[in-house]
VOKE-779747 format. One line per 4 residues: their letters; for each residue x, y, z of C-alpha. Coordinates in nm, 3 decimals. Example, Ala and Ser with C-alpha at 12.3 -4.5 7.8 and 13.67 -1.06 7.14 Angstrom:
REM VOKE-779747
AS	1.230 -0.450 0.780; 1.367 -0.106 0.714 $
//
This chain:
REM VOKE-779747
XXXX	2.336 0.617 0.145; 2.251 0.941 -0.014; 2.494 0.818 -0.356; 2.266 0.505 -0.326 $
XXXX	1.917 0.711 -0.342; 2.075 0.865 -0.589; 2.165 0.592 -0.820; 1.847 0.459 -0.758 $
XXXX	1.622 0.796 -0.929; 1.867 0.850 -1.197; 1.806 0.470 -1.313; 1.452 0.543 -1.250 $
XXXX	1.390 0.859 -1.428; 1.637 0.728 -1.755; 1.401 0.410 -1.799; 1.050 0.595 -1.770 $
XXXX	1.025 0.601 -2.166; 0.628 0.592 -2.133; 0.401 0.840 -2.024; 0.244 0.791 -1.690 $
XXXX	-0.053 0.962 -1.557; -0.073 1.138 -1.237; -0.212 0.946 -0.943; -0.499 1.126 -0.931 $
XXXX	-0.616 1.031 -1.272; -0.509 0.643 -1.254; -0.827 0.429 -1.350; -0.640 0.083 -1.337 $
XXXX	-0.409 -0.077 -1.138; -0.298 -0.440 -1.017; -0.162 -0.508 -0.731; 0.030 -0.860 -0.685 $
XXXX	0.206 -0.958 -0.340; 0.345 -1.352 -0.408; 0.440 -1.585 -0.647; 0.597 -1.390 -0.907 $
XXXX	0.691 -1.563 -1.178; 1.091 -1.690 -1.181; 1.116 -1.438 -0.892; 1.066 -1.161 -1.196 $
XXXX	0.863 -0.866 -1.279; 0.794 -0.925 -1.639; 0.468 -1.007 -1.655; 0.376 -0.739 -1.458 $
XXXX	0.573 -0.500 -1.679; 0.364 -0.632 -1.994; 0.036 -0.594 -1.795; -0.206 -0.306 -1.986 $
XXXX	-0.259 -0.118 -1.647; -0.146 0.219 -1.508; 0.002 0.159 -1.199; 0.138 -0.161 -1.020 $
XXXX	0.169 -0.212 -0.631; 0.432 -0.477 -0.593; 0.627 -0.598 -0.314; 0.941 -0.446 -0.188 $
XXXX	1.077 -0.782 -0.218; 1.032 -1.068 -0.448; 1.056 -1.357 -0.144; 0.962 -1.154 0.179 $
XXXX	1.351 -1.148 0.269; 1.589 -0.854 0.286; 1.786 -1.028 0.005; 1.533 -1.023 -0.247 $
XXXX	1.439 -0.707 -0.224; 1.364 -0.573 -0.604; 1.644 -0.370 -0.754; 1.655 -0.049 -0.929 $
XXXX	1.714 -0.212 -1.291; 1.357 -0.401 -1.234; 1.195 -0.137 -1.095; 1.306 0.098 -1.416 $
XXXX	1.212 -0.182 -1.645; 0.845 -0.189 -1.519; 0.826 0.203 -1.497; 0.930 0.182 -1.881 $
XXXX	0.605 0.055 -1.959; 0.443 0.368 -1.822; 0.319 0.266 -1.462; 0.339 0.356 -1.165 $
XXXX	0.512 0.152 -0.885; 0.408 0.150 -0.531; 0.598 -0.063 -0.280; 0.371 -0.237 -0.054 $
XXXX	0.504 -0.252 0.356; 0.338 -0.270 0.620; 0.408 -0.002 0.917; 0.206 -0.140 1.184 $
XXXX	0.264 -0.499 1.248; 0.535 -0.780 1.098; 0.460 -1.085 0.932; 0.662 -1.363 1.126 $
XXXX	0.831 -1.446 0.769; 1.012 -1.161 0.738; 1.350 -1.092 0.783; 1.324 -0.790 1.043 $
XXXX	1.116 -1.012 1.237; 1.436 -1.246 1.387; 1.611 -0.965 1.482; 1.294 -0.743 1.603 $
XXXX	1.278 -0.651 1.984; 1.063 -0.873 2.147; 0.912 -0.592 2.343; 0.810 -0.429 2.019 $
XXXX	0.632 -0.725 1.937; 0.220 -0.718 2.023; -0.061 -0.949 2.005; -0.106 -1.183 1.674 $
XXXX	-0.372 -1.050 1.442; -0.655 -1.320 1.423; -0.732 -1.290 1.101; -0.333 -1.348 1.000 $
XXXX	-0.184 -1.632 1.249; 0.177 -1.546 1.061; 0.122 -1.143 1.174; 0.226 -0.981 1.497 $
XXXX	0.101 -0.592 1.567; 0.413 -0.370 1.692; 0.469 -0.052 1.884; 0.478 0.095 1.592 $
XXXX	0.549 0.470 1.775; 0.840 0.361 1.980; 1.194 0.468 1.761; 1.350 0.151 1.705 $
XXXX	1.070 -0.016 1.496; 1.132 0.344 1.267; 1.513 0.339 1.334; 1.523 -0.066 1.290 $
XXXX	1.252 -0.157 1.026; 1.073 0.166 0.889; 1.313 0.377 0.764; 1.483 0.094 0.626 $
XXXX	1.219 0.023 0.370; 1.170 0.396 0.273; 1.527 0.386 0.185; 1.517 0.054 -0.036 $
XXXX	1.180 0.204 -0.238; 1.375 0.531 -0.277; 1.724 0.332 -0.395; 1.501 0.106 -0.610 $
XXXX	1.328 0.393 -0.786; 1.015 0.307 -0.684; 0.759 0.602 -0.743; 0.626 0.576 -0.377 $
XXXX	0.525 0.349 -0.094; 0.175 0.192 -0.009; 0.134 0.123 0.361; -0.068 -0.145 0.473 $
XXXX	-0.186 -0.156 0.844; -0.239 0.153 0.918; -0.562 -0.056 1.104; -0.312 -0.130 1.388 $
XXXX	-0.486 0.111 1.590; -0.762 -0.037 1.597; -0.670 -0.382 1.641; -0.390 -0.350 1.889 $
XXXX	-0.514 -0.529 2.230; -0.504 -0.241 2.461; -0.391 -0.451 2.774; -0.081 -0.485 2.583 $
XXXX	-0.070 -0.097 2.606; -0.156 0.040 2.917; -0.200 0.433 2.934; -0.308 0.378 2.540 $
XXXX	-0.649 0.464 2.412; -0.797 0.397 2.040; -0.800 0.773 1.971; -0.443 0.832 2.098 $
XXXX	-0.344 0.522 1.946; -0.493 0.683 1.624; -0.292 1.012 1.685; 0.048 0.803 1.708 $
XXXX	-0.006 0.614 1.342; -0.128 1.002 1.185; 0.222 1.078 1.357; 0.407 0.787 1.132 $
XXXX	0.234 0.820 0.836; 0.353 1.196 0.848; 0.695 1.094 0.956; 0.713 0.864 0.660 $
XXXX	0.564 1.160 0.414; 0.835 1.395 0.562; 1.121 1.211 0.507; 1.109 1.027 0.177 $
XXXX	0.930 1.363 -0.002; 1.267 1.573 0.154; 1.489 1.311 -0.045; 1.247 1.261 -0.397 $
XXXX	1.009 1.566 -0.384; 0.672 1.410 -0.566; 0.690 1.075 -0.414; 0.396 0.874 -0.348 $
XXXX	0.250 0.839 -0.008; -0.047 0.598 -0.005; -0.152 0.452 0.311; -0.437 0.160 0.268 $
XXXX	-0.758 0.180 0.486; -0.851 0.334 0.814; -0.970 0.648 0.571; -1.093 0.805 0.922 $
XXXX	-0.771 0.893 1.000; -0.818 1.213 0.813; -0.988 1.355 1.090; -0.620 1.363 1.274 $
XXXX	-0.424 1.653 1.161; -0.158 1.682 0.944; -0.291 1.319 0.760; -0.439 1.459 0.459 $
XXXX	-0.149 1.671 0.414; 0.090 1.390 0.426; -0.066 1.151 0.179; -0.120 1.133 -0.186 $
XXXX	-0.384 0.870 -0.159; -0.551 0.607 -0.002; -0.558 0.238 -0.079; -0.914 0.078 0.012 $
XXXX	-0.998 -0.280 0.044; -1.334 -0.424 0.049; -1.533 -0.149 -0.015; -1.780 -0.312 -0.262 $
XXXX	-1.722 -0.628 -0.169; -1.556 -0.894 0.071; -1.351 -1.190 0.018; -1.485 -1.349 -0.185 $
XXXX	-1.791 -1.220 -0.419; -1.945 -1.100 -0.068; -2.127 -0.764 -0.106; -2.068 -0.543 0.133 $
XXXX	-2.359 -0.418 0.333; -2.214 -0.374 0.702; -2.242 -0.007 0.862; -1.847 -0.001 0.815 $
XXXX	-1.852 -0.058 0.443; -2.084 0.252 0.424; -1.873 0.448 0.648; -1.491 0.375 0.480 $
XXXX	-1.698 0.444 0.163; -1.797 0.773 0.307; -1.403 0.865 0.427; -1.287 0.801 0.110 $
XXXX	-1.492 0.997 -0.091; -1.426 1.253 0.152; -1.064 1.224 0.050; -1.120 1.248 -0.312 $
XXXX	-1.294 1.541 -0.309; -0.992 1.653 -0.109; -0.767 1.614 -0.442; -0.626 1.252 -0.323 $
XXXX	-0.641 0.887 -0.524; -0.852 0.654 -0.389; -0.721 0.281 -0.505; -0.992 0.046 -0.485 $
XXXX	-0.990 -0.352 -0.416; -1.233 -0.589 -0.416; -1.200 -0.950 -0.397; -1.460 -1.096 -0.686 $
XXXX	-1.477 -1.364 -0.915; -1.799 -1.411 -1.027; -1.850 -1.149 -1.296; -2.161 -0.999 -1.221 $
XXXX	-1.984 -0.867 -0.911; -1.668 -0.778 -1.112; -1.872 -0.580 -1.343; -2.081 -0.423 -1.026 $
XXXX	-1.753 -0.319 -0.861; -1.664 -0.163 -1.163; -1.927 0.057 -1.244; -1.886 0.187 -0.910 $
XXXX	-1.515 0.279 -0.934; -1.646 0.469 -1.284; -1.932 0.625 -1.106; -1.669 0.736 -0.784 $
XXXX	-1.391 0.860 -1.011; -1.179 0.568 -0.852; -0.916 0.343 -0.944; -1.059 -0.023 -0.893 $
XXXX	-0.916 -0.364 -0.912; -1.143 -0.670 -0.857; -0.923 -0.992 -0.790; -0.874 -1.233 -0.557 $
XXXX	-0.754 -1.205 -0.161; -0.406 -1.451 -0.215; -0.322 -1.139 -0.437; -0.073 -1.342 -0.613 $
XXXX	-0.187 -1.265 -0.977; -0.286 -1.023 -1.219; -0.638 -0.925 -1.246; -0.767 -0.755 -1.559 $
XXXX	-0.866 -0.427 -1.578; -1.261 -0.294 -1.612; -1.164 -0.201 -1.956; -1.132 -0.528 -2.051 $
XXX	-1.383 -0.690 -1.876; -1.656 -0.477 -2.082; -1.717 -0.204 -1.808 $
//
């Protein structure tokens, strides 16, 4: 395993013929989940932004997981690469999920009929699933990892979980996210930890420490072209500002079409010292940076 990681960075670092920026000073990014082209990463590698956050794999299985040679070819250009996962919950399409505990296994998540929440403290789902995908971004040469669901906490039905509170629930994905941080940046000091929303988890110790940055959806507006006015928009607005004054990214998306709120979301990633991205909620295309959009 360690050969593999190894194989994977020195591919990585040869290919990186461009200059990238640190994380902290990214102003454009894309961020593309499905229907890649051919199953390939070319387009992606052409696009004019700074950093891309791609799948692990190109068809959701363990097969077509993205390999070191496509990885390098994209960091050529100069970006960054993030591999998305997600850390508290499975989509029923993946390839973990047929061999997943059934105990680990939770309550679906309404909004995604094809996503199951997890015990996502319990060892196996780190040992089984978790780990696993650390290694691949590591062998792949990925830069660093973006982790979606941190929001499992808040969504996991607590009858499912007796003993189990929000806050301690809270404490125990703080706990992974840190586990996560620990062990990839003891293999590739300088890789990426970016968890995406539930910015309140910095008020758990040890989070802010862990992370590089924070992915935040819908902070301007929801899917689609709806502004967003709700006491929790103000409130993850407030977290994540709160972070970047801390000395971490902030990687903004908002799903707009209409280009009146494309150029609103924009000025507001300028005016917050934010990386934006304004596209649309399938996330399964390139949107075009604020630059070119005349913002």
């Amino acid at each position: 395993m360690r050969i593999l990681l190894s194989i994977g960075l020195v591919l990585g670092s040869l290919a990186c013929s461009a200059p990238q920026v640190p994380l902290t000073e990214v102003r454009s990014f894309t961020y593309v989940l499905q229907d890649y082209p051919k199953g390939r990463l070319d387009a992606i590698a052409r696009a004019p932004h700074q950093l891309a956050i791609i799948d692990l794999s190109r068809d959701a299985t363990i097969k077509g997981y993205f390999t070191a040679a496509e990885i390098a070819k994209v960091r050529a250009s100069g970006k960054k690469v993030l591999a998305y996962f997600e850390i508290g919950s499975i989509e029923t399409f993946r390839t973990e999920y047929r061999t997943l505990p059934r105990d680990l296994v939770l309550n679906v998540w309404p909004d995604w009929p094809d996503e199951r929440f997890v015990r996502y403290w319990d060892r196996r789902w780190w040992d089984t699933v978790v780990r696993q995908r650390v290694d691949q971004a590591l062998r792949a040469g990925f830069d660093g990892v973006y982790l979606d669901t941190p929001l499992a906490y808040e969504e996991i039905d607590l009858k499912r979980t007796p003993g189990e509170t929000r806050r301690s629930l809270g404490r125990k994905m703080t706990d992974l996210i840190v586990r996560i941080s620990k062990y990839a940046k003891a293999q590739r000091p300088g890789f990426l930890v970016v968890p995406q929303n539930s910015p309140e988890l910095r008020l758990h110790s040890g989070y802010v420490q862990a992370i590089d940055g924070i992915g935040m959806e819908e902070l301007f507006f929801k899917a689609t072209d709806d502004p967003c006015t709700e006491d929790w928009c103000a409130e993850n607005l407030r977290h994540a500002l709160a972070l970047r004054k801390q000395g971490k990214a902030v990687l903004a998306t908002d799903y707009a079409r209409r280009p009146v709120n494309v150029t609103a979301a924009c000025a507001r990633y300028s005016r917050h010292g934010m990386a934006g991205n304004a596209t649309t909620v399938e996330l399964d295309r390139i949107s075009d940076p604020c630059s070119k959009r005349g913002s």
